[in-house]
N, C-alpha and C positions, 0 to 999 in steps of 0.2 A: 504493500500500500504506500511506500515510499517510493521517489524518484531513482534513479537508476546513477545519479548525482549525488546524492546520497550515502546510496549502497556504498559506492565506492571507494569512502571515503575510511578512514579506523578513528577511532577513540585517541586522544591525546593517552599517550606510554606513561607522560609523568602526574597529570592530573588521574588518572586509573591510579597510579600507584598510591598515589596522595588520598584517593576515597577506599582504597583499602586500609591504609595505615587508620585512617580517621574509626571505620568499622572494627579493624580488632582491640585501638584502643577504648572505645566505648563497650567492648566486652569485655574488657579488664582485664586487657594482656597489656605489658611492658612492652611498648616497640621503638626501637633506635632506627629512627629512619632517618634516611639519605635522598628522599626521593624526589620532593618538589622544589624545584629555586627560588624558593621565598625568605625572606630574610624573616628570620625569627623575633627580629626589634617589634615594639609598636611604632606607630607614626609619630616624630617630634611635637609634643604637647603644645609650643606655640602653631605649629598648624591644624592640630585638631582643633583649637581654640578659635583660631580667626576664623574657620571654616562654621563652626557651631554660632560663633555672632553674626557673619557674614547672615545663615540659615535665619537667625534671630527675627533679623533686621529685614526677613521677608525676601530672599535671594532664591527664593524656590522654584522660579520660573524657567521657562524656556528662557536659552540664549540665545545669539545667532548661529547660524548653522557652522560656522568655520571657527565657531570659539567666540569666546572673549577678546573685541579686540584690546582691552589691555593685556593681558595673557597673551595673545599674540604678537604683540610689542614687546614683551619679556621675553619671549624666546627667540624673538630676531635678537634683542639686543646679548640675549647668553650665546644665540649661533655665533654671532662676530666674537665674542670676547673670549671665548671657550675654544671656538671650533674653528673658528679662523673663516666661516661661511657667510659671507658678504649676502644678506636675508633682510628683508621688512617683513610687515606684521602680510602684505598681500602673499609671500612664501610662506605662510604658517597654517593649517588645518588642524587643530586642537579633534583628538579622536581618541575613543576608548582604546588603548594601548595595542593589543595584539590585531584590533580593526584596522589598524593602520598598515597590517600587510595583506589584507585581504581588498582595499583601498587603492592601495598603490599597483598591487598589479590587476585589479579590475578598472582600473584607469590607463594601463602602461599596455596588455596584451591584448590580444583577442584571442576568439575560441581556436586550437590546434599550434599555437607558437610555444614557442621553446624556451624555457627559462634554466641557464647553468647553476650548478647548485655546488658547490665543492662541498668534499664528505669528509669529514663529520660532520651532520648538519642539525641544528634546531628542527626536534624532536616533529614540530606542526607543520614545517614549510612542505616538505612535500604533500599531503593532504591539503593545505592550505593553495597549492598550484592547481592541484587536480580541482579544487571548489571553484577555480575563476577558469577552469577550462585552458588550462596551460600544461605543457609537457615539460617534465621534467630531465634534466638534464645532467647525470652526473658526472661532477669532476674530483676525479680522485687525486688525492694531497700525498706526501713523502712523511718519511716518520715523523718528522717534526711539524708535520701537517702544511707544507707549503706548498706554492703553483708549480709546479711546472711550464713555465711559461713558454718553452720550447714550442711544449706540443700542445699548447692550450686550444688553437687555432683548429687543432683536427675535432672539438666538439663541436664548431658553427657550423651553422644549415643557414638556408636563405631565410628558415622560418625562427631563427634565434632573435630572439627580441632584448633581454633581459637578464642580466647576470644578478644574483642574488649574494649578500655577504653578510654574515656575522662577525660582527666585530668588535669586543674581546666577543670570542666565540663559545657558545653555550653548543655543545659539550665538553669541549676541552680544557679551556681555559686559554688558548693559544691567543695572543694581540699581534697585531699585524703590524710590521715596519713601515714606516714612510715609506722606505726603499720598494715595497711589496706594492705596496699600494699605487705607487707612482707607476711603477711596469703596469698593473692590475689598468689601471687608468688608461693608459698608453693601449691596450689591448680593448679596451671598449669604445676609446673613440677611433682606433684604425676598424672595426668590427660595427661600427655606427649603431653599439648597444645601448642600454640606458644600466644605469646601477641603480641597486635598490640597498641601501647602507643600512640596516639593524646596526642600532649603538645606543643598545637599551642598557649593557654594562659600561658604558664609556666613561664614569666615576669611578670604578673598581678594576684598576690596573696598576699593580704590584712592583713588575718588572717591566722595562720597557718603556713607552710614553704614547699614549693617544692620538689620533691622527686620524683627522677625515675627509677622505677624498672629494667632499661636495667644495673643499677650501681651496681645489685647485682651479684656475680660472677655465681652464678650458671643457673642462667638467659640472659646471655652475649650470647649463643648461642638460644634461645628461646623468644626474644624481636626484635619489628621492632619500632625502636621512629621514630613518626613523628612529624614534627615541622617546621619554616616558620617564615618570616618577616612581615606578614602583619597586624597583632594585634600589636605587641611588636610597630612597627619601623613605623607604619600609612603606610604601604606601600602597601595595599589589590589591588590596582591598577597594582601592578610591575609586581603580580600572580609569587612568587616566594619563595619554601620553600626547607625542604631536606627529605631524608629519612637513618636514620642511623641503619645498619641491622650485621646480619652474610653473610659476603664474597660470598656465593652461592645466599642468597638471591638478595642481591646487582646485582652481575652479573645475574639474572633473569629479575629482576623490569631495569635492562637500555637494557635487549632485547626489553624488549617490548615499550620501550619508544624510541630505536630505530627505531622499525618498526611504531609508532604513530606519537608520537610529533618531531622523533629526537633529539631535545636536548632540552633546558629551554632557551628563551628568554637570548643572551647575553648581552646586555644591563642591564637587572636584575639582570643578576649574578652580572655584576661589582657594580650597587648599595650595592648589601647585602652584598657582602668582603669589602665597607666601612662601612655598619652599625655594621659589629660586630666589629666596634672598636670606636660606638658610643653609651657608656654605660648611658650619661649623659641623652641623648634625652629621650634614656627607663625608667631611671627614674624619668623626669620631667613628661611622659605622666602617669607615674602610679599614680603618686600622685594627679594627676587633675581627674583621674578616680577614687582614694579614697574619693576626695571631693564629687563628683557625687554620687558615692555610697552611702555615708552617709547622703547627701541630699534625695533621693529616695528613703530609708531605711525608714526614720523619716517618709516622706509625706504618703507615702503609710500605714504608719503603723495608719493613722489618719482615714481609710478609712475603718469603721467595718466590712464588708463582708469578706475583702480578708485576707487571711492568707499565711505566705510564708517562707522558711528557710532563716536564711540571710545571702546571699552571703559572703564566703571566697574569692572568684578567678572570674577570669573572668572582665566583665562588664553585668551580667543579672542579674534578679529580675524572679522569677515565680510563682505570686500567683494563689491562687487558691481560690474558690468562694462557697459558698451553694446555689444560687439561680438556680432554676429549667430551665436552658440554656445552649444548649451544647457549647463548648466554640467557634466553627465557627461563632454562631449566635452573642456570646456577642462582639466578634472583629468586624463581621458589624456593631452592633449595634454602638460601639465608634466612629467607620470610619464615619458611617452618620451621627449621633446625637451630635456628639463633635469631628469631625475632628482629632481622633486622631486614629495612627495607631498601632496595636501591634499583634502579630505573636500569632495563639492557640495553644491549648496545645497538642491539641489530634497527628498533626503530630510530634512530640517530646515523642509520647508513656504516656501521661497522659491527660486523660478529666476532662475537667472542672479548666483547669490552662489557662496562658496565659502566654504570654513571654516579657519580659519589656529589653530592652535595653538600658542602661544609657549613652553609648557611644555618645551622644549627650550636645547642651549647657545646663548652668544651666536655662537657662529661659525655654527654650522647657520642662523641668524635672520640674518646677512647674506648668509653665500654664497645661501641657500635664495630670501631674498626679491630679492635680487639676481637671482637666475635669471629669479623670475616677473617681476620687472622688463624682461628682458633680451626675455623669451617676449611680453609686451603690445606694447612696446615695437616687434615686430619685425613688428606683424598689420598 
């Protein structure tokens, strides 16, 4: 009785894992999960605050459909100061976070075009291509998860529209170099593609330094950044991010959000026009998630089976294993045998990985990693 658009599509790997952890801790089991990328913070108490008076004071209404344009005036002026992306408030589309990629390429493809995806990839995007009637296109990385830009060239077809990128990259943790990025660049506009930038971790980078290809000039007409409060600001709840494009795109992506969602939750807007002026929070939380990182780093590395790149960005961990188990099995296997949850690899486009999220406390990241320890250990 469903569409055939539909059918085809699966269940988010990390939200499934995230409603199972939810079900066996409400039957009063102990579970150390790894599963979903949410930061464990609340949201900084002055923006619950201005957000509850803003409500107060009768802010309950519909907005306009592309945002607030103060809200959209703040994130031109963080794209220049931040990101180096020469943007006004008419480049900004204020949109429920993850809408923003189903947005951007139902404005960028049409039905049977081809969008590249280099693998390892956020968990949604291929479903997410399949729902706007785009083919997916995979481009396979070297250990250290980089392009090969030799032979990048042998994935274009006439019907390549669209290269897609994570960056800090959710599953890895891998942050891309200027140097990368500048080639990556160099290969979209000789390929006369469009890029779609995910830099929804762009505050949470360790090693390395941030860098967004929308900042380079000849790419300003050719770059969609997407990006959002819910990582940076613990604010995954508010569902509340942007999208900063070329003027045609913009007025596309808020037609169609007109005729969907209408507008972004106002209440969330007014939260995120106080967060961008609460730099302190972002940096207390990244630094509690370098502690994290460093802890999970060391524990895991005591565990001889898994081998793994070590995160720059992000908050994940993705090892990968030699034991002869596909990696669905080895995630039940921790779920029953040690209560502990973690996301496989194979929807993320790698088998035989799994997916560790450290977005959690430090007790959960030793007993939790302890366990997987305990479970490899014991094959």
């Amino acid at each position: 009785m469903v569409s055939s658009r539909v059918n085809g599509i699966n269940e988010s790997a990390t939200v499934s894992m995230s409603n199972k952890a939810a079900e066996l801790k409400e039957a009063g089991k102990t579970i150390y999960s790894f599963g979903i990328g949410e930061p464990d913070f609340t949201t900084p108490e002055e923006i619950i605050d201005y957000a509850f008076k803003e409500a107060k004071a009768g802010k309950t209404h519909y907005t306009p459909s592309a945002g607030i344009m103060e809200l959209r005036q703040k994130i031109a002026e963080k794209m220049k100061r931040k990101n180096g992306i020469d943007a006004t408030a008419s480049n900004v589309l204020v949109t429920p976070t993850k809408f923003s990629l189903n947005l951007a390429l139902y404005s960028l493809i049409d039905p049977g075009e081809e969008v590249l995806l280099p693998a390892p990839y956020y968990v949604s995007y291929p479903d997410i291509i399949k729902l706007n009637q785009g083919k997916m296109v995979t481009i396979p990385t070297d250990e250290n998860y980089e392009l090969d830009f030799d032979s990048l060239g042998k994935y274009v077809s006439p019907k390549t529209r669209v290269f897609m990128l994570n960056n800090p990259v959710n599953p890895t943790g891998k942050v891309y170099s200027e140097k990368s990025l500048r080639k990556l660049s160099d290969f979209i506009i000789e390929n006369n593609l469009y890029l779609i930038s995910d830099e929804i971790y762009e505050d949470l980078v360790y090693k390395g330094k941030m860098f967004s290809p929308g900042s380079i000039e000849e790419m300003k007409e050719r770059t969609v950044t997407l990006s959002g409060f819910s990582k940076s600001y613990a604010m995954t709840g508010w569902r509340i991010g942007y999208m900063v494009a070329p003027v045609d795109v913009i007025k596309a992506a808020n037609k169609v959000q007109q005729q969907t969602l209408t507008c972004a939750p106002s209440i969330s807007q007014y939260g995120a026009m106080k967060a961008l002026e609460d730099e302190e929070s972002v940096t207390k939380m990244k630094k509690e998630f370098e502690k994290r990182r460093n802890l999970a780093v060391s524990l895991l590395r005591e565990i001889n089976d898994l081998s793994f790149y070590e995160p720059e960005g992000a908050f994940y961990i993705f090892p990968s294993y030699s034991i002869d188990r596909p990696d669905d099995a080895i995630s039940l296997d921790l779920l029953e045998k040690q209560n502990v949850i973690v996301t496989p690899g194979s929807p993320f486009g790698a088998e035989k990985h799994f997916r560790i999220s450290y977005a959690t406390s430090e007790d959960v990241i030793r007993e939790g990693i302890g366990r997987i320890g305990k479970y490899f250990n014991g094959q």
